[in-house]
C-alpha positions in Angstrom: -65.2 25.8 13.5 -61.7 24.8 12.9 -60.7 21.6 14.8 -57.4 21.9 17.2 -56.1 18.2 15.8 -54.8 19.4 12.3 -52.3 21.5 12.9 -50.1 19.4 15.4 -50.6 16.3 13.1 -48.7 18.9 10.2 -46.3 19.8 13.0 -45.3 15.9 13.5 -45.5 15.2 9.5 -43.1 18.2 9.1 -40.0 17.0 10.7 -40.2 13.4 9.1 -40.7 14.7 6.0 -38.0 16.8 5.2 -35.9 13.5 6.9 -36.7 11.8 4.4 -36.5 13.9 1.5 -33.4 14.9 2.1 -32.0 11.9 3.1 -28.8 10.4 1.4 -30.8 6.9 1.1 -33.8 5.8 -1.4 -36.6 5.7 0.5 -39.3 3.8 -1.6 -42.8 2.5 -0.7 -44.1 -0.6 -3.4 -47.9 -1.8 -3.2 -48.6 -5.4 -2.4 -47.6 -6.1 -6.4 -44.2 -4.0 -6.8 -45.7 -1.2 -8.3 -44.1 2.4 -6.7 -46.3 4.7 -4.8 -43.7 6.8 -3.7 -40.0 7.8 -3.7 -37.7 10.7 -2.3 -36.2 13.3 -4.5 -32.8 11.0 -3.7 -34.2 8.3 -6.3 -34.1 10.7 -9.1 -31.0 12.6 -8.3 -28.9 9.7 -7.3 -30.2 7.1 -10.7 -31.2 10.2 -12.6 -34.4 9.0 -13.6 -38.1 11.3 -13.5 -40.5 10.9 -11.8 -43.0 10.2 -14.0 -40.9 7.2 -15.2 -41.4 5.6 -11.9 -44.6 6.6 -9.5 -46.6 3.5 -10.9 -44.1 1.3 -12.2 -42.2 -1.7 -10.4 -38.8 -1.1 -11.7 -37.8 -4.2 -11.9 -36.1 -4.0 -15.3 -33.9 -1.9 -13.8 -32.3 -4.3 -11.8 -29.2 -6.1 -13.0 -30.4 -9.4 -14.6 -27.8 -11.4 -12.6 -29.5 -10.1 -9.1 -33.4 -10.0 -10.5 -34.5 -13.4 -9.1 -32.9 -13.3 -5.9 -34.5 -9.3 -5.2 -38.0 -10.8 -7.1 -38.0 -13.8 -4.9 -37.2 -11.7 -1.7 -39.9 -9.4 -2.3 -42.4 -12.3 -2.6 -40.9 -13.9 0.4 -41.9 -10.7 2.2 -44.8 -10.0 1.3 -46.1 -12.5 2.8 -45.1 -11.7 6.5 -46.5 -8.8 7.6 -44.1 -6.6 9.4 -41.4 -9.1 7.9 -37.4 -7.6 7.1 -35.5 -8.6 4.7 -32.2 -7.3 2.9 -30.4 -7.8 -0.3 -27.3 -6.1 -1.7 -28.2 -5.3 -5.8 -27.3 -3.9 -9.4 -29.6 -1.0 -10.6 -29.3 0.6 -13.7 -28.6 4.6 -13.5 -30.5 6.7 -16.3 -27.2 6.6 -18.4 -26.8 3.1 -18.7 -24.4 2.5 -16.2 -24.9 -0.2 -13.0 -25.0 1.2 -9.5 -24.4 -1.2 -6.1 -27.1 -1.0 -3.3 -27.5 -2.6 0.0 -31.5 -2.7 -0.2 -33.1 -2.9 3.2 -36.8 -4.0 3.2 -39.8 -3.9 5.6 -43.4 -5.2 4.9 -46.2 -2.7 6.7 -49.2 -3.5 4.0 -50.7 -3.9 7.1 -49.4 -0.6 8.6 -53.0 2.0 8.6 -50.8 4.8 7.9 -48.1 3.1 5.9 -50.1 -0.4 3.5 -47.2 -0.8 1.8 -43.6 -2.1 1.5 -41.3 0.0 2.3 -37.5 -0.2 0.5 -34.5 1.4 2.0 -31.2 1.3 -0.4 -27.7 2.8 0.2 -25.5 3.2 -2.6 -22.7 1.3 -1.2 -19.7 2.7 -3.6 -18.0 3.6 -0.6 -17.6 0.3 0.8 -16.4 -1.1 -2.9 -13.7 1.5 -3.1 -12.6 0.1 0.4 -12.9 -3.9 -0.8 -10.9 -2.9 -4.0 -8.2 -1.5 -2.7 -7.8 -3.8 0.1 -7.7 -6.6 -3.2 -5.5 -4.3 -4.3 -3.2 -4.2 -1.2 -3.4 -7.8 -0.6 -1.9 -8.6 -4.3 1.0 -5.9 -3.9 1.8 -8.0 -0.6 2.0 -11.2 -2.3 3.9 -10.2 -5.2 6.3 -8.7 -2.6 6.4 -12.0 -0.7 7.6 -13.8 -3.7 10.0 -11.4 -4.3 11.5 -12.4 -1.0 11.3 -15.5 -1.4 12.2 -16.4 -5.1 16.1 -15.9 -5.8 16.8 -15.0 -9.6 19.0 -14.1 -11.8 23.4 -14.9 -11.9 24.5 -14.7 -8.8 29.1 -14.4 -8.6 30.2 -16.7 -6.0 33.8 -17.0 -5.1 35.2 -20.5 -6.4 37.3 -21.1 -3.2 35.4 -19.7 0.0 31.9 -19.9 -1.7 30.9 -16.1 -0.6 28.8 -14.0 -3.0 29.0 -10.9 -4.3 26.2 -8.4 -3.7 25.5 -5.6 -6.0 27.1 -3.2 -3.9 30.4 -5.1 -4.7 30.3 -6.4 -0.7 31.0 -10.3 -0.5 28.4 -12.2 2.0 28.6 -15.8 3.5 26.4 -17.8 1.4 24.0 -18.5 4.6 23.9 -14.8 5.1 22.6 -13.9 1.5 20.2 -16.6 1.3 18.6 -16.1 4.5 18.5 -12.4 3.5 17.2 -12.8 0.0 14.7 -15.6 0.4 14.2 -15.8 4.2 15.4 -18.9 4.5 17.3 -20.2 7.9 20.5 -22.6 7.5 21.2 -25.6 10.5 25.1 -26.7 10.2 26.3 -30.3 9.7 28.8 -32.1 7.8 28.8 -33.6 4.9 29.7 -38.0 4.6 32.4 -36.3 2.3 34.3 -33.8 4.8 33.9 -36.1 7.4 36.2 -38.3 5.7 38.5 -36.0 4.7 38.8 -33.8 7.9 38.7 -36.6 10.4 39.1 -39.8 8.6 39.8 -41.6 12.2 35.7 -41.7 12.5 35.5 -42.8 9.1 37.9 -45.9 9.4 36.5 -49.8 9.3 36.0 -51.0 13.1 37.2 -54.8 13.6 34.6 -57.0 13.3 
């Protein structure tokens, strides 16, 4: 006799598994030692690799030397807590040879019945370095444009008797004006020991001792 219990338990694995195999993150589960026991269909279409090259392997010479310890000494870290979480952002190596940028999510359930293993979430995070790049990008084309503002360059024709200068439109500006234009600079007004003996040389003359 056929018991009832099978056929919901399918029922239940169904949904989760089609989740996860068509999922647009790795989903991998590692043994206690690193070693792969499984991965979705996403881990060979997104790094191109078969499956055959990883079910039993650990991988780890996939990752980008520069990030190896730190992921190697994370996963040690972890496996030592179970039902630990940890994440890391790393380098892996696609099947062409080129480097790939994942944030790698990780959760210890070795001690899980129906899970004993780790299991490794990673997002391929290309979106988010597209957005950081081009805010760089932005933030240098802002800069450059600052000094422009604020750097003056070049000859500039000034009139010898009223001191006004010339724009390149052929329009003459009061030297404040262009200046504060051109290089965001603001003028205050005084008077020079100079003019003030000239223009009013009453406040300039000796007071009796």
């Amino acid at each position: 006799m056929t018991t009832p219990v099978a056929e919901p338990m399918q029922e239940r694995e169904d949904p989760f598994r089609l989740l996860v195999e068509n999922s647009n993150d790795i989903l991998t589960i590692r043994e206690a030692d690193g070693r792969v026991r499984y991965t979705n269909p996403t881990f060979y279409r997104m790094l191109g690799y078969k499956e055959e090259q990883i079910v039993g392997s650990t991988c780890f010479e996939l990752i980008h030397p520069e990030d190896r310890d730190v992921v190697l000494g994370a996963l040690d870290e972890l496996v030592k807590t179970p039902g630990a979480r940890d994440s890391v952002q790393c380098r892996a190596r696609h099947a062409e040879g080129f480097w790939m940028t994942f944030e790698i999510v990780a959760s210890n359930l070795l001690h899980h019945p129906e899970v004993r293993g780790v299991v490794i979430n990673g997002r391929h995070i290309v979106d988010r370095e597209k957005r950081e790049a081009r805010k760089d990008q932005l933030i240098a084309e802002l800069k450059q444009t600052l000094m422009g503002l604020n750097t003056l360059s070049g000859i500039l024709r000034i009139c010898a008797s009223c001191k006004k200068i010339q724009e390149e439109a052929g329009t003459w500006q009061q030297i404040e004006v262009y200046v504060r234009d051109h290089a965001q600079v603001e003028f205050s007004h005084g008077i020079c020991p100079e003019c003030t003996s000239y223009w009013y040389p009453e406040h300039t003359q000796e007071k009796p001792e």
